[in-house]
Structures are given as structure tokens and as C-alpha cells.
C-alpha positions as a printed NumPy array, in Angstrom:
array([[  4.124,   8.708,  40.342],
       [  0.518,   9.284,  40.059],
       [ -1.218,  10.534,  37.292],
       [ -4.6  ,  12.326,  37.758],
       [ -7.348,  14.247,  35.615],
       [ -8.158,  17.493,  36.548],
       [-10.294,  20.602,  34.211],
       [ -8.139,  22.659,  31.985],
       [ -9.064,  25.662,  33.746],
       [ -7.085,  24.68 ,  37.224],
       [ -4.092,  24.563,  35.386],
       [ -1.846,  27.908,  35.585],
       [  0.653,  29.088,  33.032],
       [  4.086,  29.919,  34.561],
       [  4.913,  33.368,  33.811],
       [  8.524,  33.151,  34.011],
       [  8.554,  30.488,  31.306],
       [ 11.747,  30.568,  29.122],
       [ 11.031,  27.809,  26.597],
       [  9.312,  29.77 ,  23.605],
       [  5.916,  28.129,  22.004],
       [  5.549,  29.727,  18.443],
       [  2.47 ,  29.254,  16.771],
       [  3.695,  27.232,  14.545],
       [  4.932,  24.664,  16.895],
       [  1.937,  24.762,  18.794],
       [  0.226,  23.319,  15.582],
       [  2.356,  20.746,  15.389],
       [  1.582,  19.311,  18.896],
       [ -2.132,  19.674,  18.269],
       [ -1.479,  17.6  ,  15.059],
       [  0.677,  15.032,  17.078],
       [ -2.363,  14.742,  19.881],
       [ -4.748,  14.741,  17.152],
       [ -2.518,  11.82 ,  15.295],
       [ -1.26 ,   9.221,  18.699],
       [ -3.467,  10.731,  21.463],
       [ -2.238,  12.912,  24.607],
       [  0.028,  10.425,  26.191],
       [  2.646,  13.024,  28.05 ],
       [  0.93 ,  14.319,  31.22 ],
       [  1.481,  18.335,  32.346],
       [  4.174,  18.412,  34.912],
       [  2.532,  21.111,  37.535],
       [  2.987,  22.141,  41.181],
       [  0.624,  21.859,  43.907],
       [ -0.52 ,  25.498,  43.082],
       [ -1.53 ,  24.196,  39.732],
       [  1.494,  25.975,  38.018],
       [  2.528,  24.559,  35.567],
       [  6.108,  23.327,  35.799],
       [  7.005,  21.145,  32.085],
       [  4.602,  21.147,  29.383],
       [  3.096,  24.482,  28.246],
       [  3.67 ,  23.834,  24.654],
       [  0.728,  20.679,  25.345],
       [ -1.125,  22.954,  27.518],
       [ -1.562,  25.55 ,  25.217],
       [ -2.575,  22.782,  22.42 ],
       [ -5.063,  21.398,  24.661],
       [ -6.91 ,  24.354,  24.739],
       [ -6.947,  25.235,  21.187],
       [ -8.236,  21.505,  20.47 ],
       [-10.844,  22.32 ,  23.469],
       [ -9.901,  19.505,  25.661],
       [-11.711,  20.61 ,  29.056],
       [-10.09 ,  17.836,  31.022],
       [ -6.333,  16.851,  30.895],
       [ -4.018,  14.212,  32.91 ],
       [ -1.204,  15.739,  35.133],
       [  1.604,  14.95 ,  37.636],
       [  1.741,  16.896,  40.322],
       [  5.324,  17.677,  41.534],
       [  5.12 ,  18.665,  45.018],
       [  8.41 ,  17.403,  46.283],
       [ 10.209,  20.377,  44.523],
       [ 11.63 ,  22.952,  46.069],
       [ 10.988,  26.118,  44.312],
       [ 14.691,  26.325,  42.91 ],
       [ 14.087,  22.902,  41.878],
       [ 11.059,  23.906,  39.534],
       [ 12.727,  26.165,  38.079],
       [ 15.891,  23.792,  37.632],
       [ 13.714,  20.94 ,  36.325],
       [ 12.015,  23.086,  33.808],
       [ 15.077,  24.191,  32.176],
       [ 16.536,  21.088,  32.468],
       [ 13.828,  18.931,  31.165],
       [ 13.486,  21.158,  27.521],
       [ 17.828,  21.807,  27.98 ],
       [ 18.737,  17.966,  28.232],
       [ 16.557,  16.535,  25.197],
       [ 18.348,  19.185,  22.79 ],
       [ 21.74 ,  17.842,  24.036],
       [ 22.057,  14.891,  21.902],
       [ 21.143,  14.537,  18.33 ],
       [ 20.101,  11.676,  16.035],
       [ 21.472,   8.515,  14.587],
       [ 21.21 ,   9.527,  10.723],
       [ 21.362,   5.973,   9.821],
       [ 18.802,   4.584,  12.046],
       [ 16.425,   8.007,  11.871],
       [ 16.78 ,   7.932,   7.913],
       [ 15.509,   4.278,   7.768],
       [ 12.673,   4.39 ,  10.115],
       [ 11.345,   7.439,   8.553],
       [ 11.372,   5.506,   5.363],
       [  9.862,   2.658,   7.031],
       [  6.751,   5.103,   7.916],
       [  7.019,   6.853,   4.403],
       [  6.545,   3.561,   2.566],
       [  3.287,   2.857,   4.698],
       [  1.837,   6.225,   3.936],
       [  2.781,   7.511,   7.639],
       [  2.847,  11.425,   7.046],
       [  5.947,  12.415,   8.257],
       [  4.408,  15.653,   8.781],
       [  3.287,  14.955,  12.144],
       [  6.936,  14.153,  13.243],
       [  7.719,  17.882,  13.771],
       [ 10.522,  18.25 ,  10.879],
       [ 10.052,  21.363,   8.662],
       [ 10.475,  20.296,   4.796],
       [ 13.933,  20.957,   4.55 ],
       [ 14.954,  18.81 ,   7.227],
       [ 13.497,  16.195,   5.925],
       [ 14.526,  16.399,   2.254],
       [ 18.269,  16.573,   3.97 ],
       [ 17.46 ,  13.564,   5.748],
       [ 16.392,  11.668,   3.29 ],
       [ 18.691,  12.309,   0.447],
       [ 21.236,   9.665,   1.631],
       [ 18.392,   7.269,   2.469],
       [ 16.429,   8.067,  -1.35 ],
       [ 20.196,   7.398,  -2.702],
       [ 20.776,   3.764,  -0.788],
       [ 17.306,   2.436,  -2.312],
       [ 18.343,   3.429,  -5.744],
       [ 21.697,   1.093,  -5.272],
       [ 19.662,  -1.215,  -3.794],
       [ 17.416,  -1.523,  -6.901],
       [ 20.275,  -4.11 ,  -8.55 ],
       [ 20.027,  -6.003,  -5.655],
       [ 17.258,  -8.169,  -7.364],
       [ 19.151, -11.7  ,  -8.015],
       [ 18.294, -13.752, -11.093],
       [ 18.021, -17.45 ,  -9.869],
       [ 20.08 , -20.531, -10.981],
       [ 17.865, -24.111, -12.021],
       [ 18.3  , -26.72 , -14.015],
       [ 16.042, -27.902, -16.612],
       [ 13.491, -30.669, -15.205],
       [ 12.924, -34.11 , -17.488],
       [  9.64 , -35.295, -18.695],
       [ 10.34 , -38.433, -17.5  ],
       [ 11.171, -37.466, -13.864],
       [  8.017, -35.921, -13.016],
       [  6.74 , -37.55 ,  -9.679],
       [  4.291, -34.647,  -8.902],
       [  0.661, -35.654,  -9.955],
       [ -2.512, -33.577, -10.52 ],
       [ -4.489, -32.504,  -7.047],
       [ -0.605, -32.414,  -5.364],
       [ -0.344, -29.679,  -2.648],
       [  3.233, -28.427,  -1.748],
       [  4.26 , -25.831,   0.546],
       [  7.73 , -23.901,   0.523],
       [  8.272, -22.354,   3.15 ],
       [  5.921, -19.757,   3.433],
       [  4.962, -20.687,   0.088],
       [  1.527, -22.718,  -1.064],
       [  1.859, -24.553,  -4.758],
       [ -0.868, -26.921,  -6.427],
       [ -0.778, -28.527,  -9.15 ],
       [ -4.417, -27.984, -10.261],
       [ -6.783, -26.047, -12.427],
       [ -7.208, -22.184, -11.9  ],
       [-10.698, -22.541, -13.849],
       [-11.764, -24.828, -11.165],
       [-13.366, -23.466,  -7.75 ],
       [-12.089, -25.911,  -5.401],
       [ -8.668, -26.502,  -6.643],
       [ -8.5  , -22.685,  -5.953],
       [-10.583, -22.946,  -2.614],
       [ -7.508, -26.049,  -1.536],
       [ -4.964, -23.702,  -2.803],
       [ -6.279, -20.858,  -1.131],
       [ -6.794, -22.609,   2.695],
       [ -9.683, -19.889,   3.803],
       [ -7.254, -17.066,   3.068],
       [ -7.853, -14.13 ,   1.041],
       [ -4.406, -12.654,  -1.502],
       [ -3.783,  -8.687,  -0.841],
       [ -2.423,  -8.864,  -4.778],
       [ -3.141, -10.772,  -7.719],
       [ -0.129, -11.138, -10.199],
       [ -0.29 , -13.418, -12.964],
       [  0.599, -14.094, -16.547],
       [ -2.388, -16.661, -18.359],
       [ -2.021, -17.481, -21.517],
       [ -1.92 , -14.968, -24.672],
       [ -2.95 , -17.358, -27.528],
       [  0.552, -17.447, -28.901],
       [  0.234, -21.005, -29.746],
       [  2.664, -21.927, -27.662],
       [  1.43 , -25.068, -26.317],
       [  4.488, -27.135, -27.094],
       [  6.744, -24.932, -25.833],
       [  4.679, -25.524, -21.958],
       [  2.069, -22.766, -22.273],
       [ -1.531, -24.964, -21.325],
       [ -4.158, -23.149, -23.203],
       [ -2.063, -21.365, -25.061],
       [ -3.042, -22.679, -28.613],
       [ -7.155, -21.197, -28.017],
       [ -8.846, -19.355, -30.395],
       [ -8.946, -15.978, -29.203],
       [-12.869, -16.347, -28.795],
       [-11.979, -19.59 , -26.62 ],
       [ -9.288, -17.625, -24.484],
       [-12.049, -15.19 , -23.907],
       [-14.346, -17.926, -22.898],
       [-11.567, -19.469, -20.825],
       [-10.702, -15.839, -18.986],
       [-14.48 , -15.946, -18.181],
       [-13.69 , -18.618, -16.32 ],
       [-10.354, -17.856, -14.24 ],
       [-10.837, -14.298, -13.776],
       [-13.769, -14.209, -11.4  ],
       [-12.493, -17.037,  -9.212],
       [ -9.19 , -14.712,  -9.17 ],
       [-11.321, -11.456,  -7.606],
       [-13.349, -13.714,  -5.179],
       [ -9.876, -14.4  ,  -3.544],
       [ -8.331, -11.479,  -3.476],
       [ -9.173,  -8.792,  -0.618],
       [-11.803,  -5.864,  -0.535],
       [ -8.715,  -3.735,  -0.951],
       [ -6.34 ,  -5.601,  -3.452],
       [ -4.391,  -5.206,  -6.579],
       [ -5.281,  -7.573,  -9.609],
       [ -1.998,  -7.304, -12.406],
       [ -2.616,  -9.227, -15.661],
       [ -0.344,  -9.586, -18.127],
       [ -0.902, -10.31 , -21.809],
       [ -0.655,  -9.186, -25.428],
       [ -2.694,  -6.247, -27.332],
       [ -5.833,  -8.358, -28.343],
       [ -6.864, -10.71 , -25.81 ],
       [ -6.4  ,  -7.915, -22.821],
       [ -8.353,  -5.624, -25.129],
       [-11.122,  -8.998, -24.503],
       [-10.646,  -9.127, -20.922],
       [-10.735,  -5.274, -20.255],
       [-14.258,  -4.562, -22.567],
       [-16.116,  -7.846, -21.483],
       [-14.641,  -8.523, -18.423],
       [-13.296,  -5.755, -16.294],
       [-15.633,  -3.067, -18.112],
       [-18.909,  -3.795, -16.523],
       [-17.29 ,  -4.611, -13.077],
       [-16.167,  -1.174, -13.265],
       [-19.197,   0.43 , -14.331],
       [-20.873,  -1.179, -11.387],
       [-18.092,   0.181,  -9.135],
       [-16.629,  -3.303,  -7.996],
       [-13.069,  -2.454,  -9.4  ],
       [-11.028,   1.153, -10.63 ],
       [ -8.859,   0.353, -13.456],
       [ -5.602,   1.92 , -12.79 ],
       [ -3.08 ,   2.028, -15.398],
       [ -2.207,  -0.253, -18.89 ],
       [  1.537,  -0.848, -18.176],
       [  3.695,  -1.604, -21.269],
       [  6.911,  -3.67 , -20.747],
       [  8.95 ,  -2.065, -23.545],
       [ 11.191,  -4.849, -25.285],
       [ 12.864,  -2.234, -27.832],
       [ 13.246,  -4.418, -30.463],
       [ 10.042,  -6.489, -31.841],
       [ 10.549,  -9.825, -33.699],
       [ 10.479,  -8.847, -38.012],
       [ 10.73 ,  -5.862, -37.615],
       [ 12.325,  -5.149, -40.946],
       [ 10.768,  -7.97 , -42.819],
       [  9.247,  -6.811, -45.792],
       [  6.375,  -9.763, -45.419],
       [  4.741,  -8.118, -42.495],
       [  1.582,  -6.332, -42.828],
       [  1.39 ,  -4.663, -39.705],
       [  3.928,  -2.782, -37.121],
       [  6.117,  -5.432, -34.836],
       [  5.247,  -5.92 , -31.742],
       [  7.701,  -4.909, -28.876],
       [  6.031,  -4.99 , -25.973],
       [  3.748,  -7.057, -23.343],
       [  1.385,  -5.463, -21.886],
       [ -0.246,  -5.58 , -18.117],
       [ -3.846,  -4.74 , -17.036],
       [ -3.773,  -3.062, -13.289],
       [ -6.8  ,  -2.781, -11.121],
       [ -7.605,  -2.464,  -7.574],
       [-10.643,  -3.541,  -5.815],
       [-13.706,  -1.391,  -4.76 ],
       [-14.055,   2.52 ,  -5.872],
       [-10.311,   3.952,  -5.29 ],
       [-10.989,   7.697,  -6.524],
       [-11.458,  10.201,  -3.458],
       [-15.045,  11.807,  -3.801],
       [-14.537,  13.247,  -7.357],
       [-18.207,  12.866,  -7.254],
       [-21.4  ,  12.079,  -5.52 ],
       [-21.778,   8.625,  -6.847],
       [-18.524,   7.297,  -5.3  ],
       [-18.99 ,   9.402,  -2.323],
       [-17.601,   7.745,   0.654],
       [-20.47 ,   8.019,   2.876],
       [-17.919,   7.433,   6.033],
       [-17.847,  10.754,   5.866],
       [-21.824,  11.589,   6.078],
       [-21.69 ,  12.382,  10.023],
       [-19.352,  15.503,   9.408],
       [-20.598,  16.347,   6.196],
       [-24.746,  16.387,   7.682],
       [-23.165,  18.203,  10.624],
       [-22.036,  20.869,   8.332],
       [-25.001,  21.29 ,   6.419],
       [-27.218,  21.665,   8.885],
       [-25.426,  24.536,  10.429],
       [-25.281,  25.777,   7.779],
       [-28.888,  25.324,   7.121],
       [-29.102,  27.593,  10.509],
       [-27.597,  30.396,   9.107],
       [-29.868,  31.041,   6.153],
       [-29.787,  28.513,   3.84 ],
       [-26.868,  26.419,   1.951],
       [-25.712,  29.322,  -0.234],
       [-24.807,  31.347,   3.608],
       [-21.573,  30.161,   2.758],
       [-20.839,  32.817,   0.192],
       [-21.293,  35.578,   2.758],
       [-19.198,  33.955,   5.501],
       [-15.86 ,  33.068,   3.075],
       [-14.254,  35.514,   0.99 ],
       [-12.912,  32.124,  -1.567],
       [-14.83 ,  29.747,  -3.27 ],
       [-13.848,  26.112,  -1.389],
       [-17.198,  26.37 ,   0.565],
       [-19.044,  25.156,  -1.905],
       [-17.183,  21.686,  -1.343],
       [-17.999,  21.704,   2.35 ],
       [-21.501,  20.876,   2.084],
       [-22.501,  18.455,  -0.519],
       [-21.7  ,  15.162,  -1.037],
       [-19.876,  15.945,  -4.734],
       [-16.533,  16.695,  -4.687],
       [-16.717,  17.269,  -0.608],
       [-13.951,  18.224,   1.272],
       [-12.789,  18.203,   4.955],
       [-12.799,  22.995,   6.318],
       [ -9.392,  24.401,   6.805],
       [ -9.07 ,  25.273,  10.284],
       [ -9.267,  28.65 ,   8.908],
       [-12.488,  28.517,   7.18 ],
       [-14.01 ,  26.948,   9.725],
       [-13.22 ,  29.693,  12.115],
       [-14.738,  32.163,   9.478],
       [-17.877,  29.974,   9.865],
       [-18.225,  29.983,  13.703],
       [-17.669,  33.403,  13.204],
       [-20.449,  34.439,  10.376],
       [-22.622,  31.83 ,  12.222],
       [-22.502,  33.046,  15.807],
       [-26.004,  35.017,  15.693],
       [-27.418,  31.845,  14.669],
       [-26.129,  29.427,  17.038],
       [-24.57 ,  27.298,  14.603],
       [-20.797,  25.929,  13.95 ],
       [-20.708,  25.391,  17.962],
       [-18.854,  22.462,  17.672],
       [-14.938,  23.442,  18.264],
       [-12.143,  22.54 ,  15.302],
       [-10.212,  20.195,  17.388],
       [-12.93 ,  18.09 ,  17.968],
       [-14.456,  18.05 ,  14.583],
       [-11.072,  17.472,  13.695],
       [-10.564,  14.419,  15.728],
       [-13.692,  12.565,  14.554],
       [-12.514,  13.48 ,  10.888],
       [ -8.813,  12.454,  11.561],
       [-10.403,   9.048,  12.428],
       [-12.544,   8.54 ,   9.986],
       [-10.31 ,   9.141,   7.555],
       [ -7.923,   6.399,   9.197],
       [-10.818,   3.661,   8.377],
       [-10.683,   5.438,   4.949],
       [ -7.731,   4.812,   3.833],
       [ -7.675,   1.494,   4.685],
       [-10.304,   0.448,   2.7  ],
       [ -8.371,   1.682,  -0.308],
       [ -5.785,  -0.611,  -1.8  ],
       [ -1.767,  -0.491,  -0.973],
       [ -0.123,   1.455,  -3.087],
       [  3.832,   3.094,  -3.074],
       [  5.865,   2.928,  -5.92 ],
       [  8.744,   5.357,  -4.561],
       [ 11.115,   2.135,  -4.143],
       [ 11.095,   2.376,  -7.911],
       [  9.956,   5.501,  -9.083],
       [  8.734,   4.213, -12.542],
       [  5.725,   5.527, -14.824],
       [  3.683,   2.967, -16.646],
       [  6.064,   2.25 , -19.293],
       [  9.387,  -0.562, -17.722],
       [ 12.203,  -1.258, -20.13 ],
       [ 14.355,  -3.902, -19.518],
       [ 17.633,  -2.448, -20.732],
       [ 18.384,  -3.827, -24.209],
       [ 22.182,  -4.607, -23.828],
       [ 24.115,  -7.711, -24.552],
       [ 24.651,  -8.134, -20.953],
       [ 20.758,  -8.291, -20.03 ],
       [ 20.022,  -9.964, -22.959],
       [ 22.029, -13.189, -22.151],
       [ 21.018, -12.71 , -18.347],
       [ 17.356, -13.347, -19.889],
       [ 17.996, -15.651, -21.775],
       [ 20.206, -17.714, -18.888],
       [ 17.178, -17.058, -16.848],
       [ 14.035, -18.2  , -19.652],
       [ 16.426, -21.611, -19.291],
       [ 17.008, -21.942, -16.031],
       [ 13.485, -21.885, -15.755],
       [ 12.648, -24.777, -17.219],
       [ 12.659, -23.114, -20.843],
       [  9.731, -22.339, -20.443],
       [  8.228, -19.984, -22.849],
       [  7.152, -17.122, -21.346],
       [  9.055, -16.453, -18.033],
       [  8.906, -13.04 , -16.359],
       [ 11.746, -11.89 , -15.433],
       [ 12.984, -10.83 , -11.628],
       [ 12.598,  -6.936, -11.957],
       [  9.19 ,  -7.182, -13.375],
       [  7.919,  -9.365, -10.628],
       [  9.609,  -7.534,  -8.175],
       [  8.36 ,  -4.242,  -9.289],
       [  4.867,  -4.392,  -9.159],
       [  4.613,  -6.928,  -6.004],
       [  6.523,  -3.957,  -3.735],
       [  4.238,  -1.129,  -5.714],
       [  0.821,  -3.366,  -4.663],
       [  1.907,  -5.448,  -0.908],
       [  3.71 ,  -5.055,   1.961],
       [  6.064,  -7.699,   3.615],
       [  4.187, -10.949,   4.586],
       [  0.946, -10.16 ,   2.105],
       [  0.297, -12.926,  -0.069],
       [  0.175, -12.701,  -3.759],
       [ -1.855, -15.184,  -5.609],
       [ -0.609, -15.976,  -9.199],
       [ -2.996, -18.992, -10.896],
       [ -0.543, -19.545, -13.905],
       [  2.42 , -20.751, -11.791],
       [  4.389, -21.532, -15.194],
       [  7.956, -21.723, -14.387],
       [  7.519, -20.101, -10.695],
       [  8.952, -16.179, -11.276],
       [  6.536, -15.19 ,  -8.938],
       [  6.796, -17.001,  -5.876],
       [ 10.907, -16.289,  -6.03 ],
       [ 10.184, -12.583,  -6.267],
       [  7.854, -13.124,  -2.982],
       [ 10.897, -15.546,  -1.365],
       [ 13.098, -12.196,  -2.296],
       [ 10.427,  -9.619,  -0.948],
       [  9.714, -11.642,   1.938],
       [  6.326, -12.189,   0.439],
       [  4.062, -15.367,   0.328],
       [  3.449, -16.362,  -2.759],
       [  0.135, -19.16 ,  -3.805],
       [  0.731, -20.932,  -7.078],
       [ -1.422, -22.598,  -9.225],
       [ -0.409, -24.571, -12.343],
       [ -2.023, -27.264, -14.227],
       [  0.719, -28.943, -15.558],
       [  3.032, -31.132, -13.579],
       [  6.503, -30.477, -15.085],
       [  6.224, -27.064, -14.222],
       [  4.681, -27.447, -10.821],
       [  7.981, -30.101, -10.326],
       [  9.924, -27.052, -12.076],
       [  9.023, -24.442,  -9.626],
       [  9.644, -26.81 ,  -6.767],
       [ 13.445, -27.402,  -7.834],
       [ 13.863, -23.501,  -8.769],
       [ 12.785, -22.492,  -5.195],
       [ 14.866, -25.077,  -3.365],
       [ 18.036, -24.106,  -5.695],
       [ 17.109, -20.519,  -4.723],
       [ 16.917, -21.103,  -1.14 ],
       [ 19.523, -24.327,  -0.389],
       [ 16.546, -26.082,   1.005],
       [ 16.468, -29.516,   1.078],
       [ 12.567, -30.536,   2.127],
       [  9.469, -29.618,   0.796],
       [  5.733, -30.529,   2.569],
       [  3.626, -32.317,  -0.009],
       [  0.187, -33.314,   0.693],
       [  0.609, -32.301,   4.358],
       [  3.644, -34.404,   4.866],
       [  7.464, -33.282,   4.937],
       [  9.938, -34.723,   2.958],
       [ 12.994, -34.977,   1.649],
       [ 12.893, -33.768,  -1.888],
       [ 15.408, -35.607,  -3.447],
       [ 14.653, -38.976,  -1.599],
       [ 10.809, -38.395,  -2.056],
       [ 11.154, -37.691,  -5.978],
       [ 14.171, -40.855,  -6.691],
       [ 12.465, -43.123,  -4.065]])
């Protein structure tokens, strides 16, 4: 079968077409041309009739495509045209989808930011398709499984400063997260696509396993001065930085730390999340002299200016070859205010400038071509202004940083349900991980490394501690890179993740061994 190109204006409607072509359903082909490119030839006769695909032809023109690839049909018999055209729109109405299958990939697309849109479902088709799928990822939201470990001994520690593990897909040091080549070994060339990590609050929990936990909170500050930056000059142009901490020091961190990088537009801040603990500790003691605290909180920023043009300073300037376009024309017809007299609303002020600018309605544009025919200006059709925009916008939105949280659903405030039952699954799990002091638990990992990465992203967390983080990745199909200074918990994390997985080797320094024989041998 050959395909050739031939102009649009060879082509010949069939005037005893049956299949209807609503103008609503012509817009959605244009959209789906616009969106993965004209990749289903016109089906015509050697008379240039057209034989299958008027709906395309008729978007074609609209989008002001002046050259389009066809199949000519010439074996036909003129019965057989007919036939085949009847039969070719007939036969793909015949069957209907798998639910099951259709509901997931959909969601696969929805949870990359696909707009499902472009698919051709109206609204309410797609709500009723995805009701069952919406109500399988709420059940699957307990499917988050607290791990099982046993405590490690001080005097079994065989892991030793500089050490370099992988787990599976896993990287772990034991090393310093203030230190630029400990986080250059760790780090192997790669960049993280999200930052989650816990540092230390100056709790003074030092004995309990929390290094630098006992610092003045002037020191901490000093010390986050350190960590921070080496912490954004690994992650991507487009990644999500999650800190944890308590009222004070992230108060520190945000006003001399995060502040001016966001006044120079290196980072957006996005939300202060509060992990709501319901009950603080002395709460009705009459000693205290201030309200208990019953929370942790968590600093969330993404790289690079996220907001969409809300004015000209973050302006992407992507979008300066459609926007000059449009001014000049505009410029042809009078001057920049010419806008007025060709729309009867007020969104034209939008079009033109780079504050607050806008992509035309298909509508308004056509209002422009029209008001600006006498000048010679708006020449350029929709479709292919459209186009240019359409891609454009692709490299867009891929500058700006990952972001779904409908797995979820959850506003910036996550309580951990206070019952008995959770509260002795916590505390099963702050021992099982080494009792160490400050463990996250599962559904707080897991939460914000689905909201900020996709499967196979790495997340970067430079306080290792007990290892929460790189068994939420092993759970999310993430890869997790670990730092942590001290050796128990580096030898911690190691026996957590092998528990976790039934593993029985580890690579350590480049070499694969045994665990159990390399730590008793």
C-alpha cells in the first residue's frame, strides 16, 4: 500500500457520505492532529473522492494543512467503495472497551498530566469511567506496608566511614552530607528529581542517634548553611526539595536560606505542610509556659519559577515568538489598544504583553483576522499558530516540576490517625527501626515521594537515619540515595532493606557480597 502527498484541494468530498461530522467532533480531531500529528492517511479513489476519512479531511482544512498523505484505492469496485466506507466507520463501533484495562491506562495518562481531553470522551464519560478506577486507588491507599527489623548492636557494626553500598536500585554512604564529595561519591554524576529529608531539629537528641542534633539553634543554622546548598546543586532544574523540621529552626532555614533564593527566582516555595500528631507532649501540665506542640512541620519547594506568567518578571519568554507575532499585528492595525475595537470582552488585553499573557481562543482570534483584514495583519491561520503554541507549551511544562497529588487527595495538613491501633503500629515501627528517634513513618514518605516523582526518579535524602525513605522508594519502585554519617544507622538501614526485600547480598565498595558472611566473617 502506498502512501503519497498530494494538495488539499485535489481531494473531493463524497456527497453521498452517511457518517455525520458535527462540529464538535471535528474539533476534536483537529485537537488530536494538533496533539500526536496526522498519522491516518485519507482513503480516496482514483477520482480523488474521498472514500474513508472526511471527518480528517474536513480538520485538515480548518487547521490549513495545504498538503495531506493519502491511499489511493483504485482496486474497488464502485459497490465496494461504498461497502468499505460503511464498513470501515460500522465495524470499529461493533465492539466496545475493556473497562478494566481502559480505566487504568487512562489513569496512567491522568497521573502524567496527559489531558484526557484529546481522547474524544465527553465529561460524563469519563467521570463514569473513572469512578471505579478513583474508588480502587482509595483501597489501595492501605496498601502501604510497615516493615519488620531488628534492632542492630553497637558492637556489630562492620560498616566504616567513606563505605558505599548499593541495594538494589538503591545507593547508601556512610558519609557526611556537609561534605561536597561524599555527596559527589554518593551521587555518581546523577542529578535527584526530589529531595526528601529529615536533618536534625535541635531536639537534643544526640543520644538517642540524632548526629547534630544537640546544636545550638544558631549552630543548626550554621550547619543547614552547609547541607542545604549541596542538596539543590543535586537535585534537577525541575525538582521538589521537602524538609522536615520543627517551628523554629525551619522558620531559620526558610528567612535566611530559602528567602533570598526565592527572591532571586531560583526556587517557588510551595506549601508549609503540618503533620498533625493530635495530641502534643504536656499538654495539660500546669509548668508549661507556652502551647504544646503537636505537630512536625515540612518546608516544600520546587526548583526554578513554577507560577504561569502571573507577571512580566517570571514571564516565560518561550513564549516571545507568538506573543511578538501578536503584537506586531496588532501594531498593523492601529496601535496596541486596536484590540478594544476588534473584541467585544476584555481578555485582549492579555494577548499582547508579556504580564499576565495568555495563548487567543480560537474565537478571538478569528475576531482579529477579521477586524484586521484591511490591514493585512493576523494572516497567519489558527491551526498553525496553534501548532507552534501546542509545542511550545510541551517544552513548558517540562521545565516545571512533577507534581499530582490525586493518588492521595490531601491538603497541606496529614494526620496520622490517633487510635490505639496506629499508635502501637508506630511505635512497632520507631523500634524496628533501630529505635531510632525520629523515624518517619511509611504514609508520610510515601505521600509526598508519589505527589513530587514518578516511577524510577531518584530521591535523594542526606539524613539516611534509620532508612524510611529508601523503603518507601523500594515500595514506589523509586531509587532512593542515602546519606548518613553514622555507621549504626547506615548498618541499620542495610538490615531493614534486606528484611524488607528477603535479599541476601548487598554491593559494598563496588564488590558483592554476602551480607551475613561479609558482616560475621
Amino acid at each position: 500500500m502506498k502512501i503519497e502527498k498530494i494538495n488539499i484541494s485535489k481531494i473531493i468530498e463524497y456527497s453521498g457520505n452517511a457518517k455525520e461530522h458535527p462540529e464538535w467532533q471535528i474539533e476534536q480531531i483537529k485537537n488530536s492532529i494538533q496533539e500526536f500529528g496526522f498519522n491516518d492517511p485519507i482513503a480516496i479513489d482514483e477520482k480523488g473522492i474521498i472514500i474513508e476519512g472526511h471527518g480528517r479531511y474536513l480538520a485538515l482544512k480548518e487547521l490549513g494543512y495545504t498538503e495531506v498523505e493519502v491511499i489511493r484505492l483504485n482496486h474497488l469496485t464502485e459497490e465496494q467503495k461504498t461497502a468499505y466506507a460503511i464498513a470501515h466507520n460500522k465495524l470499529t463501533m461493533n465492539t466496545e472497551f475493556d473497562i478494566e484495562k481502559l480505566q487504568y491506562e487512562l489513569n496512567k495518562l491522568e497521573v502524567n498530566g496527559f489531558d484526557l481531553d484529546l481522547l474524544g470522551f465527553d465529561e460524563a464519560e469519563l467521570e463514569e469511567i473513572t469512578e471505579d478506577e478513583i474508588e480502587e486507588m482509595e483501597e489501595d491507599r492501605t496498601e502501604i506496608i510497615e516493615d519488620d527489623l531488628e534492632i542492630v548492636e553497637s558492637k556489630n557494626i562492620v560498616i566504616k566511614t567513606g563505605d558505599l553500598i548499593e541495594l538494589g536500585n538503591h545507593r547508601l554512604m556512610c558519609g557526611d552530607s556537609t561534605n561536597l564529595e561524599d555527596v559527589k561519591k554518593l551521587m555518581n554524576d546523577k542529578k535527584a528529581h526530589l529531595v526528601f529529608t529529615d536533618p536534625p531539629y535541635g531536639m537534643k537528641k544526640e543520644k538517642d542517634g540524632v548526629t547534630n542534633d544537640n546544636l545550638n539553634y544558631h549552630d543548626l543554622l550554621n550547619f543547614n548553611k552547609k547541607w542545604i546548598p549541596l542538596s539543590f546543586g543535586n537535585l534537577k532544574e525541575n525538582g521538589s526539595w521537602y524538609c522536615w523540621g520543627i517551628d523554629e529552626p525551619l522558620m531559620d532555614i526558610y528567612s535566611n536560606i530559602l528567602k533570598p533564593k526565592i527572591e532571586n527566582d531560583e526556587i517557588t516555595f510551595r506549601n508549609l505542610i503540618t503533620w498533625n500528631k493530635e495530641n502534643g507532649q504536656g499538654q495539660n501540665s500546669e509548668l508549661t509556659r507556652m502551647y504544646a506542640t503537636a505537630d512536625e512541620k515540612c518546608l516544600f519547594v520546587m526548583n526554578g519559577v513554577q507560577g504561569f506568567n502571573t507577571n512580566s518578571e517570571n514571564y516565560y519568554e518561550g513564549w516571545e515568538p507568538i506573543r511578538q507575532y501578536l503584537a506586531e499585528e496588532i501594531e498593523k492595525c492601529g496601535g496596541s489598544k486596536a484590540w478594544k475595537k476588534a473584541l467585544d470582552n476584555q481578555m485582549g488585553k492579555h494577548y499582547f504583553t508579556k504580564s499576565q499573557w495568555v495563548f487567543p481562543t480560537e474565537e478571538n482570534y478569528k475576531k482579529l483576522q477579521k477586524y484586521g483584514k484591511e490591514y493585512g495583519a493576523f494572516q497567519k491561520e489558527y491551526g498553525e499558530l496553534k501548532k507552534e503554541y501546542e509545542k511550545i507549551k510541551s517544552k513548558f511544562y517540562a521545565s516545571r516540576a512533577y507534581f499530582n497529588n490525586t493518588h492521595d487527595n490531601m491538603n497541606n495538613v496529614w494526620t496520622y490517625e490517633n487510635s490505639s491501633v496506629k499508635q502501637a503500629e508506630f511505635k512497632k515501627e520507631k523500634k524496628e527501626a533501630g529505635g531510632h528517634a525520629t523515624p518517619k513513618p511509611q504514609f508520610i514518605c510515601c505521600r509526598a515521594i508519589k505527589s513530587s516523582s514518578r516511577e524510577n526518579e531518584r530521591v535523594l535524602d542526606l539524613f539516611g537515619g534509620s532508612g524510611s525513605t529508601l523503603i518507601a522508594c523500594e515500595q514506589l519502585n523509586r531509587k532512593a540515595y542515602l546519606m548518613e554519617f553514622e555507621p549504626k544507622w547506615v548498618q541499620t538501614i542495610i538490615e531493614r532493606y534486606l528484611r524488607f526485600t528477603g535479599e541476601k547480598e548487598i554491593n559494598i565498595n563496588g564488590k558483592t557480597v554476602n551480607w551475613e558472611e561479609y558482616k560475621n566473617g
